[in-house]
C-alpha positions as CSV (number, residue, x, y, z in Angstrom):
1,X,0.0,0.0,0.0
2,X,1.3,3.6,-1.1
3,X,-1.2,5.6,1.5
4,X,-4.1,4.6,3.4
5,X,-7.2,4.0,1.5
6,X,-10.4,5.7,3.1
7,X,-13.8,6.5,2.2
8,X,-17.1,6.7,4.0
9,X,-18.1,3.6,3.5
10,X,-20.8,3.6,6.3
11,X,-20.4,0.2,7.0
12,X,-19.9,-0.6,10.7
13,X,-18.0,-3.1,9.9
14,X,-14.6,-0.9,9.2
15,X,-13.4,2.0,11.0
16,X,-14.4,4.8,8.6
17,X,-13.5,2.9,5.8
18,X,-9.7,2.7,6.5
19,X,-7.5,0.9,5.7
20,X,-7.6,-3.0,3.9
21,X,-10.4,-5.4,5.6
22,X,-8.7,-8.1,7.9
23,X,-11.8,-9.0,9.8
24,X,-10.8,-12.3,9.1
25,X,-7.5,-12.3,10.4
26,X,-6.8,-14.2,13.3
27,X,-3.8,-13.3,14.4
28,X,-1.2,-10.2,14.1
29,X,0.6,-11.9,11.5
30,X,-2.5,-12.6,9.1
31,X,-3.8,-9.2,9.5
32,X,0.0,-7.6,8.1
33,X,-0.5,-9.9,5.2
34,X,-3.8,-8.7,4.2
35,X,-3.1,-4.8,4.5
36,X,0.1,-5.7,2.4
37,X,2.4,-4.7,5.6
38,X,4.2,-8.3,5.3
39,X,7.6,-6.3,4.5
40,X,11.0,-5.4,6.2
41,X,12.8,-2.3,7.0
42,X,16.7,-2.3,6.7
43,X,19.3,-0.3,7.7
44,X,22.2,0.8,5.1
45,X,25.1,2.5,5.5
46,X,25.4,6.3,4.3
47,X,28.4,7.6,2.4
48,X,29.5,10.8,1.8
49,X,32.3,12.5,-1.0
50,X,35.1,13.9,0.8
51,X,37.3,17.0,-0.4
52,X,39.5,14.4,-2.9
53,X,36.0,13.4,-4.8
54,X,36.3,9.9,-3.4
55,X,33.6,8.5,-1.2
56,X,33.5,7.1,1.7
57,X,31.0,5.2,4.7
58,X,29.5,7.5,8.0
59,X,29.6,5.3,10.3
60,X,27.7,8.1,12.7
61,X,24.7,7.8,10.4
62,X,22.2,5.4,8.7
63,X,19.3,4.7,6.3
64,X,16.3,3.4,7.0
65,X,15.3,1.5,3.7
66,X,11.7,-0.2,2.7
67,X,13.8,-4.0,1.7
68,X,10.6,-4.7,-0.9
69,X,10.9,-2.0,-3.1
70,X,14.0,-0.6,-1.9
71,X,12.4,3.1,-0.6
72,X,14.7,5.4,2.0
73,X,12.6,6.7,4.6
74,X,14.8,8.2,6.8
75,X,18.1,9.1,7.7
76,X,19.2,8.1,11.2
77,X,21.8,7.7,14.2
78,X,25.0,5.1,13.9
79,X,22.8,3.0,17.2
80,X,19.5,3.2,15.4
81,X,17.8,0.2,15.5
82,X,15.1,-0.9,13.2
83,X,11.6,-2.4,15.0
84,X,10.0,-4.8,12.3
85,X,5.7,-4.7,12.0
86,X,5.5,-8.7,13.0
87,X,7.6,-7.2,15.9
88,X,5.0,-4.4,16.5
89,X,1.9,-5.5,16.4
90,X,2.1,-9.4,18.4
91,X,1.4,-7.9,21.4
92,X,-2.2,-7.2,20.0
93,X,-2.6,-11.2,19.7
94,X,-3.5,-11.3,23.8
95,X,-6.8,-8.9,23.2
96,X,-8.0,-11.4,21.1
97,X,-7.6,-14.0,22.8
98,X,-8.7,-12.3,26.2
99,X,-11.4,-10.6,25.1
100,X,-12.8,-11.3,21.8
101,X,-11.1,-8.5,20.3
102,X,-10.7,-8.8,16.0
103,X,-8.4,-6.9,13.7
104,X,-11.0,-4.7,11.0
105,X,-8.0,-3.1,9.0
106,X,-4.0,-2.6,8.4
107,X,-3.1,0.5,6.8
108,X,0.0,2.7,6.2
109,X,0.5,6.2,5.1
110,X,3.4,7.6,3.3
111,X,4.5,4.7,1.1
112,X,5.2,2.5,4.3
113,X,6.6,5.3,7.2
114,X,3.6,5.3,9.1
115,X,1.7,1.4,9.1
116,X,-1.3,0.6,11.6
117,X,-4.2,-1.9,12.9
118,X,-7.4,-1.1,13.8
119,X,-9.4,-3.8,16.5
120,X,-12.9,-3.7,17.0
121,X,-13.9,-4.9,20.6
122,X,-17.7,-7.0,20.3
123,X,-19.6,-5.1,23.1
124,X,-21.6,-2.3,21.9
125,X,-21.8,1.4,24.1
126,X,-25.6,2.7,23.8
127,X,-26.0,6.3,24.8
128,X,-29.7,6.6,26.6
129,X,-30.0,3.4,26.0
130,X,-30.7,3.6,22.1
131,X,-27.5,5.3,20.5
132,X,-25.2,2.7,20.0
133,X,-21.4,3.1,19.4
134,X,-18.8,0.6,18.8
135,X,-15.3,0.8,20.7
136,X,-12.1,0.8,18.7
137,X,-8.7,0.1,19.3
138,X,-6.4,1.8,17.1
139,X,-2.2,1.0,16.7
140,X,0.2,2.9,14.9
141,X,4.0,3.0,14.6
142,X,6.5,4.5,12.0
143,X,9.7,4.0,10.1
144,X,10.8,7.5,10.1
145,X,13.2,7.2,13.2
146,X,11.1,9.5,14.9
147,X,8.1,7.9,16.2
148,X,7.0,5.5,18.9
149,X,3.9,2.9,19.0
150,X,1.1,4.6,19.9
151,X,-2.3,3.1,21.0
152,X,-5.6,4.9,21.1
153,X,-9.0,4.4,21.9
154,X,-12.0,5.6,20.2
155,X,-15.7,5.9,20.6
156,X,-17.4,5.1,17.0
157,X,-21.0,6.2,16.7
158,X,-22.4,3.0,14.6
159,X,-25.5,5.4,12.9
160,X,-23.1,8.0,11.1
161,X,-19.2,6.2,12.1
162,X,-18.5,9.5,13.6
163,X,-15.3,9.1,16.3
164,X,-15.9,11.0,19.0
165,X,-14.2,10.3,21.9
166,X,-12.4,13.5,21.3
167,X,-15.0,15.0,23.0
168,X,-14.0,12.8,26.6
169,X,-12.2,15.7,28.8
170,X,-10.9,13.9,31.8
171,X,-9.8,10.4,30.6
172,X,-6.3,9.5,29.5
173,X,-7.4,8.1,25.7
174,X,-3.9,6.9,24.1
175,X,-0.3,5.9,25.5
176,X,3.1,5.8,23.8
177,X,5.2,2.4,23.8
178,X,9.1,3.4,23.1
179,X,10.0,-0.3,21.4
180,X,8.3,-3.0,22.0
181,X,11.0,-6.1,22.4
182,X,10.8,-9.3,23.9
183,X,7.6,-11.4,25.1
184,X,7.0,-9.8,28.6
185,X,7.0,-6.3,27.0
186,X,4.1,-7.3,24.5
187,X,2.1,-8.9,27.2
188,X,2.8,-5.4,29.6
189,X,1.1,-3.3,26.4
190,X,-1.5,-5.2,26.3
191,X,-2.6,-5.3,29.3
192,X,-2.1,-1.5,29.3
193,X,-4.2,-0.9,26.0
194,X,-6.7,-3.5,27.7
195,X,-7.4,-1.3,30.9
196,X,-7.5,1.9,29.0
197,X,-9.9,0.5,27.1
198,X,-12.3,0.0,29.8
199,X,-11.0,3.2,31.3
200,X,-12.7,4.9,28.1
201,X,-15.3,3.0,27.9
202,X,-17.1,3.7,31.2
203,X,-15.7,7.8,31.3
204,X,-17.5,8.0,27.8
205,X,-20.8,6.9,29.1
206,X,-20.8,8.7,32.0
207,X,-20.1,12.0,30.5
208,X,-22.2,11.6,27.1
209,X,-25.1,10.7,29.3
210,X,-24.8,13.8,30.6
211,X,-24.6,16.1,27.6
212,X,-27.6,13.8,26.5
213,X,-29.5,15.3,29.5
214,X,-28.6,18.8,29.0
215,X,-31.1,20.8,27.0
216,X,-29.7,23.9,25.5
217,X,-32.0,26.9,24.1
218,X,-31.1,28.0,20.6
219,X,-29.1,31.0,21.6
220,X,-27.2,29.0,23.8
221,X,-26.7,26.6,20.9
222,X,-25.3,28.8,18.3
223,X,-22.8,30.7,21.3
224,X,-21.6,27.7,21.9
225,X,-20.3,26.8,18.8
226,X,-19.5,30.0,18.1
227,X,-17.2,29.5,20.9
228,X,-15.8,26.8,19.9
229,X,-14.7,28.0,16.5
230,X,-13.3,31.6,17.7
231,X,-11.2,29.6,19.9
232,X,-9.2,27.8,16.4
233,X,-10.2,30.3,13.5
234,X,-9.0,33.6,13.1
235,X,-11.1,34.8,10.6
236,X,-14.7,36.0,11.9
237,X,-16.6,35.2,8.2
238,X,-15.2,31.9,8.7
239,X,-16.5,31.0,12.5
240,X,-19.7,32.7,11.1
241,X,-19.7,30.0,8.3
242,X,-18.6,27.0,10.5
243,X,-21.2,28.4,12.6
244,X,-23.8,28.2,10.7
245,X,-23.0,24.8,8.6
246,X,-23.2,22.8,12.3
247,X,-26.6,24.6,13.3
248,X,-27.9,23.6,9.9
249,X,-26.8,20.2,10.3
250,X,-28.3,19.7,13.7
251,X,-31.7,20.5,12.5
252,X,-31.5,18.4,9.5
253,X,-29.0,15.5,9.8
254,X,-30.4,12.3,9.4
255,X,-28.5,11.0,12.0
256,X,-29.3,13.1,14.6
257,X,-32.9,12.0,16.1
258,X,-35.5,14.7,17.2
259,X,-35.3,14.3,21.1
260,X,-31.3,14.9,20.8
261,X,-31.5,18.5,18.6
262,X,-32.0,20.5,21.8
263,X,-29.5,18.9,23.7
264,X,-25.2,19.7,24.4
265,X,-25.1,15.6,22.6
266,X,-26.9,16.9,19.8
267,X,-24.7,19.9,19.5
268,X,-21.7,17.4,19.8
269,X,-23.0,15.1,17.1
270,X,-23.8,17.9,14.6
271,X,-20.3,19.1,15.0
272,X,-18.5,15.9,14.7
273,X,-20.0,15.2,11.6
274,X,-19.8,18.5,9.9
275,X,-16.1,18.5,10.7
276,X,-15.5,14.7,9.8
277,X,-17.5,14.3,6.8
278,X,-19.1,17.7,5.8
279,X,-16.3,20.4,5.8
280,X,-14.7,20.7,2.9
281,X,-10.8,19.7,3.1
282,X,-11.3,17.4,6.2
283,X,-10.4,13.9,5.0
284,X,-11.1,11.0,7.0
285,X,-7.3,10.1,6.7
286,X,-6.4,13.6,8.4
287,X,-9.1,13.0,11.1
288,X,-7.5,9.3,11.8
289,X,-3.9,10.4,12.1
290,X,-5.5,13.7,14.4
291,X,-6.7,10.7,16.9
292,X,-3.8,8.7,16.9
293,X,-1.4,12.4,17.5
294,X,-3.9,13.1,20.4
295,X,-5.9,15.9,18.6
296,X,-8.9,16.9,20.8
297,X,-10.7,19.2,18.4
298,X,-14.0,21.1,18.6
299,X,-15.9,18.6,20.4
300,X,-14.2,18.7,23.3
301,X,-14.0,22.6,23.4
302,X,-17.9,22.1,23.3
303,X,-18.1,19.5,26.1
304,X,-16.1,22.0,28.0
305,X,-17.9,25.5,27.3
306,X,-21.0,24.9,29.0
């Protein structure tokens, strides 16, 4: 794969369209295969031309080469060493196994720099008891010498795929993993990605049930959002405009149901989906990469105003 692949799909059945399916992968190792991240990196000695015009190795630095099709991705340190994706992603073998967790999608970014999973666990969230959401565990590591593992959590509204755990403002939603090396470490990662998934889970129900019961009046509504964009955008025609594109959508969408409208989860909702699928430049590839970097966004700015 050259870049992630995503669409809006609206299937439920693949994070926001991401990625290749692997929903029949069983393991780690099947699920690289499918998304076509069954390659190596290498490292390979740099050379530079000294003042004679003859060239020689630095041995200070090295290259970080794609072994399938021979791509450079970075240049790095003499002691640099390189973290295969078999090597990466094993540790995500124990979820399955402890919990019924199954890989949805691989996907990479960048010709091969950036590579991921995305796990769907089988228990569904409803929100007042109707609004059901689907939890999602998402990995991602790189090949740019710069990056670690990271591990993230996300909230995925089944009715529109909207992720919005975003929104959550007290609950710690991703962690970091340096390397990953060695059997113990894999099984310490999991475990850690396990509890923060349950961490998530019950701090997202808690607090959406509460925007759920807060009724807003439509002044209220449209300063709030208002807010929320003059906190980001410079440009007053442009908060006007964000403005009123998310108060439009929250009396029409589909996927917003009447009794929610009037309501701070209604407001949340309407602004999720107008910035992940209605605004024009937003891509669902920039919104992915935006979870797994830790970007809160304008959800979480309108959990907090009130």
């Amino acid at each position: 794969m050259s870049k992630t692949v995503i669409s809006h799909a609206g299937d439920r059945t693949m994070l926001m369209g991401v990625g290749v399916m692997a929903n029949d992968a069983l393991t780690a190792a099947e699920a690289i295969e499918q998304g076509g991240l069954d390659w190596d990196v290498e490292l390979r000695k740099t050379a530079y031309q000294n003042a004679k015009g003859n060239w020689a190795v630095d041995g200070a630095t090295q290259k970080i080469v794609r072994s399938d099709n021979e791509t450079p991705f970075a240049t790095v340190g003499g002691r640099y060493h390189c973290i295969q994706n078999r090597d990466l992603f094993e540790f995500a073998d124990t979820l399955v196994d402890d919990v019924g967790a199954r890989y949805e999608s691989a996907w990479s970014e960048r010709n091969g720099r950036t590579v991921g999973l995305t796990m769907r666990f089988p228990d569904e969230v409803l929100i007042g008891g109707e609004d059901a959401y689907n939890k999602y565990l998402l990995l991602r590591s790189t090949h740019d010498g710069k990056g670690s593992v990271k591990v993230a959590v996300s909230m995925v509204r089944l009715s529109c795929t909207n992720m919005v755990t975003g929104a959550l403002r007290n609950s710690k939603q991703k962690f970091s993993i340096p390397h990953i090396n060695g059997a113990r470490a894999k099984i310490a990662a999991a475990r850690s990605a396990l509890q923060l998934t349950f961490n998530v889970e019950d701090a997202f129900t808690q607090e959406m049930e509460q925007l759920l019961n807060n009724e807003l009046s439509a002044p209220k509504i449209e300063s709030l959002v208002k807010s929320a964009f003059s906190a980001s955008l410079v440009s007053t025609p442009a908060v006007e405009r964000h403005t009123a594109a998310v108060i439009q959508n929250l009396e029409h969408s589909l996927t917003i149901p009447d009794e929610y409208r009037g309501t701070q989860y209604g407001v949340v909702q309407a602004t999720t989906e107008h910035l992940q699928w209605l605004s024009p430049g937003r891509t669902q590839e920039s919104t992915l990469s935006q979870n797994l970097n830790g970007w809160r966004g304008k959800a979480s700015q309108l959990v907090a105003v009130v």
